[in-house]
C-alpha positions in Angstrom: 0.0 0.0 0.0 1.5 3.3 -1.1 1.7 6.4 1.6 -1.2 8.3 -0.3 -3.1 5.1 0.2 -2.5 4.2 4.0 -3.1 8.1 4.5 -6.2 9.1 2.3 -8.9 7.9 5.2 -7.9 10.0 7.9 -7.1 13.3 6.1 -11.1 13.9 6.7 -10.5 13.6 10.4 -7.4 15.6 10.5 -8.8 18.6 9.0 -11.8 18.5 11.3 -8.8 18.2 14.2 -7.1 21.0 12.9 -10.5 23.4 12.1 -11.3 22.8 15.9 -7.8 23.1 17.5 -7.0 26.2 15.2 -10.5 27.8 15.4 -10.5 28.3 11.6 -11.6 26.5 8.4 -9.0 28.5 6.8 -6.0 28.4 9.4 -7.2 24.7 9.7 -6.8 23.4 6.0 -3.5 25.6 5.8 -1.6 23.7 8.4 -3.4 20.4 6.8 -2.0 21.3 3.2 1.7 22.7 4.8 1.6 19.4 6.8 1.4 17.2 3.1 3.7 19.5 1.1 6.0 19.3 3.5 5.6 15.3 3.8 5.6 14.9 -0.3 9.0 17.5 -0.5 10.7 15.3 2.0 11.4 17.8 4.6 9.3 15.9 6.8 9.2 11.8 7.0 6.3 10.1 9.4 7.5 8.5 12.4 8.4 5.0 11.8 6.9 2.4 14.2 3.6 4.5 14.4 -0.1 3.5 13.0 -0.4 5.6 10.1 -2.9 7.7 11.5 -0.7 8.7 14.4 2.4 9.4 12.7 0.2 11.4 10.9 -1.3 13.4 13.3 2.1 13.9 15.2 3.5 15.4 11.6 0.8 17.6 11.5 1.2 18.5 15.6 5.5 19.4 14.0 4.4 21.9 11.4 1.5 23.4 13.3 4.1 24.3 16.9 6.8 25.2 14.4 7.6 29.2 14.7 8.5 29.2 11.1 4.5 28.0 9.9 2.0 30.4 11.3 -1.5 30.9 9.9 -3.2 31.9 12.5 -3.0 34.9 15.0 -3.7 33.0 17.9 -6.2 35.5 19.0 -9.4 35.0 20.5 -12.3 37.0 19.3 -13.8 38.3 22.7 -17.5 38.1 21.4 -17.1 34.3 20.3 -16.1 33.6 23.8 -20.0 32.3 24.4 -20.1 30.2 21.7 -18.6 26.2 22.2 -15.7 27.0 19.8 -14.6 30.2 21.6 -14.6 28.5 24.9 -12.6 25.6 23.4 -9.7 28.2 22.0 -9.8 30.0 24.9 -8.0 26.8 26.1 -4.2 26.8 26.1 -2.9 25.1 23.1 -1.8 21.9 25.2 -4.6 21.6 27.0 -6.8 21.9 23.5 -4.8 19.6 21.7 -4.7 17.1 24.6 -8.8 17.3 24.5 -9.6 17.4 21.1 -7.4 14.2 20.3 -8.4 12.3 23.3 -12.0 13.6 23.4 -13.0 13.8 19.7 -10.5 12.1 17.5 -11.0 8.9 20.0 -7.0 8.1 20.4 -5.8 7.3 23.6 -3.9 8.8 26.4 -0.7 6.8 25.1 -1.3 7.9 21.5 -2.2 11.1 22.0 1.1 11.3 24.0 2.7 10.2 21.2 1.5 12.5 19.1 2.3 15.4 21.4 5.8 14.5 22.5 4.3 14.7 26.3 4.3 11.6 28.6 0.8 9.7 29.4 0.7 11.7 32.7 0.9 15.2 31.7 -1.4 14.3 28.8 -3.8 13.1 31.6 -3.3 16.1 33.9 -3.8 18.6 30.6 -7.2 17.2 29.9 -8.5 17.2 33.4 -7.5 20.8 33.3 -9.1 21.8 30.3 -12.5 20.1 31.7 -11.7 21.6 34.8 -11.4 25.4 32.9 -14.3 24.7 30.5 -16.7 23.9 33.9 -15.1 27.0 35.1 -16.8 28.7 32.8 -20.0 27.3 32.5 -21.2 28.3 36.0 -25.0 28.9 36.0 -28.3 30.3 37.9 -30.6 27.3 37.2 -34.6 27.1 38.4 -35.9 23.5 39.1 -39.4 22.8 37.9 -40.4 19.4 39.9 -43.7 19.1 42.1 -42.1 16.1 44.0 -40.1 17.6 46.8 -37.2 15.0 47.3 -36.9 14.9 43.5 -36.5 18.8 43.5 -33.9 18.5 46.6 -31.8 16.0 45.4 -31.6 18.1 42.0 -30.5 21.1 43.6 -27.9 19.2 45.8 -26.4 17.6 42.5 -26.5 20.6 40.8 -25.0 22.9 43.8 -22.2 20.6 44.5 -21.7 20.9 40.5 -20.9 24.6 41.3 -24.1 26.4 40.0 -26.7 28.7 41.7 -30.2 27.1 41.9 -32.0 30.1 42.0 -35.4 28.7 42.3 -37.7 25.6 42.6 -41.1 26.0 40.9 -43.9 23.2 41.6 -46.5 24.7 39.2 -46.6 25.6 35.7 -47.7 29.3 36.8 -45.4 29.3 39.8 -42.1 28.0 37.0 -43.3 30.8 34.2 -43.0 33.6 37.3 -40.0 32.7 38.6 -38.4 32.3 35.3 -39.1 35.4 34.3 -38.4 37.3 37.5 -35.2 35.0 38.2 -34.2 34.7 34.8 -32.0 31.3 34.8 -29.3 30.0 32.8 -30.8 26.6 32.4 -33.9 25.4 33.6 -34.4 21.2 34.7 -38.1 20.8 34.2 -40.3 17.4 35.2 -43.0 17.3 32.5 -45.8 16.3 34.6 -46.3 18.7 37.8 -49.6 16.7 38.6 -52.2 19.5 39.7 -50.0 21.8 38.9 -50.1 21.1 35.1 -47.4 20.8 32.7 -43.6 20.9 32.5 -43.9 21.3 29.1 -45.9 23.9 28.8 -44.3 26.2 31.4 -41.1 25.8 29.5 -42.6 26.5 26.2 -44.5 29.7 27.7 -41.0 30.8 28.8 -39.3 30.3 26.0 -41.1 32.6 24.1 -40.1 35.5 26.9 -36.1 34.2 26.1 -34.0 31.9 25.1 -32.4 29.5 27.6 -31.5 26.0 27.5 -33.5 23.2 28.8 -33.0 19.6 30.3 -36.5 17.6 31.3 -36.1 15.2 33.6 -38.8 12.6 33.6 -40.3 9.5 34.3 -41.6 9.2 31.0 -39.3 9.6 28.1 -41.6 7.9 25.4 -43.9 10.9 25.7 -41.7 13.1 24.9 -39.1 10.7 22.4 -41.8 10.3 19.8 -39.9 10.9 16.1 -42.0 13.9 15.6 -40.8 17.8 16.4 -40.7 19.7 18.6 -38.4 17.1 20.8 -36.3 17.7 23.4 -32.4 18.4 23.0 -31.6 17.1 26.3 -33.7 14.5 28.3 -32.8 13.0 31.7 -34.9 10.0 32.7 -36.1 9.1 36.6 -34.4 7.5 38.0 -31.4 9.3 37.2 -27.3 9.1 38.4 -25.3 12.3 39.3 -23.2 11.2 36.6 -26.2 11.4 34.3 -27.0 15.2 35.7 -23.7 16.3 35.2 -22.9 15.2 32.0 -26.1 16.2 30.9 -25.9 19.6 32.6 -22.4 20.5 31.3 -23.5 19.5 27.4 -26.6 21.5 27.7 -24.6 24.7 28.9 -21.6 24.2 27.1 -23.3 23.8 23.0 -26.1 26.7 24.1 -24.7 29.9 22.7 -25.4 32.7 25.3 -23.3 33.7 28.3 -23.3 31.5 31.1 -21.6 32.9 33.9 -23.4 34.3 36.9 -24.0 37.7 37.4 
């Protein structure tokens, strides 16, 4: 098998690497193309003893932290700092690289340490920081819609421990709607059936057309709301649920919604 060959099916996934770790379509596909000129000119040679799609990688990792091969500024537009991507390049450039292989481009810690010239450990330690940053930045005022009381509690103790600001507990569609509005939360967790208190769903939906604010329902009864048709939910937690389950969820929801998240 020739090099073009054994290399052809992963230059998809390395320019979607270097679009995300760059910021940049352009900047992205520039350090791609100097990466294979300088591969097909011989000034560069792929690491013997790798898979091909880490040697490949770690040629691309020489080119883009080589002084001599800038295309990007390395500046962050302050504005795209509430959107996923800005948060992501707001990351140092180790701890971004040691994410986005791990995290999206599936290698592990030994490849990506490979890949990096860094040792399994600090590869570890960079990606625990970068979580560690992004959840820094994702710290919210969140209103819990949930007419059973322990349900409501132990929400509010997952989420608090998780660093955010419950900032109220609605157990009526009227009650949720008031408080969102006067609160005015980051994220709301709403059960879609509040028993005499009506609807879940339709206190969100009544709020959302005040503003625009991410939602996760947590329910005992995901069919009724995972039908095929649309509207659906984005994020859905089902009773009964882990921590792990609220957190992950919790941090997705906050970190893809594109509005500021941090608390006044």
């Amino acid at each position: 098998m020739s090099m073009t060959q054994a290399l052809a099916p992963h230059l998809p996934y390395l320019r979607r690497y270097a679009r995300a770790l760059t910021g940049s379509q352009k900047s992205g596909d520039a350090y791609v193309r100097a990466s294979l000129q300088a591969l097909l000119a011989g000034e560069q040679n792929l690491a013997e003893g790798l898979a091909p799609r880490v040697a490949l990688y770690k040629l691309f990792h020489t080119i883009w932290s080589s002084p001599a091969t800038r295309f990007d500024n390395g500046n962050v537009d302050p504005d795209a700092l509430h959107s996923p991507e800005g948060r992501l390049q707001a990351l140092s450039a180790e701890r971004r690289a040691a994410l986005l292989l791990t995290a999206v481009e599936s290698f592990n810690i030994e490849e990506a340490a490979e890949i990096l010239d860094e040792t399994p450990e600090e590869i570890e330690r960079a990606i625990m920081d970068a979580q560690k940053s992004i959840e820094s930045e994702l710290v919210s005022k969140i209103l819990i819609i949930e007419d059973e009381p322990i349900i409501a509690l132990d929400l509010e103790n997952l989420v608090t421990e998780l660093g955010h600001e419950v900032v109220a507990t609605a157990a009526s569609k009227d009650q949720a709607v008031r408080e969102a509005l006067s609160k005015k939360p980051g994220l709301i967790l709403a059960d879609i059936n509040l028993g005499e208190g009506g609807s879940g769903i339709d206190a969100v939906n009544e709020i959302l057309s005040s503003f625009d604010v991410p939602v996760i329902f947590v329910t005992a009864y995901p069919e009724r709301l995972l039908t095929g048709e649309r509207p659906e939910p984005t994020y859905l937690i089902a009773k009964p649920f882990l921590p792990e389950t609220v957190q992950a969820t919790v941090g997705q929801a906050l970190f893809f919604h594109p509005i500021k998240r941090k608390a006044a």
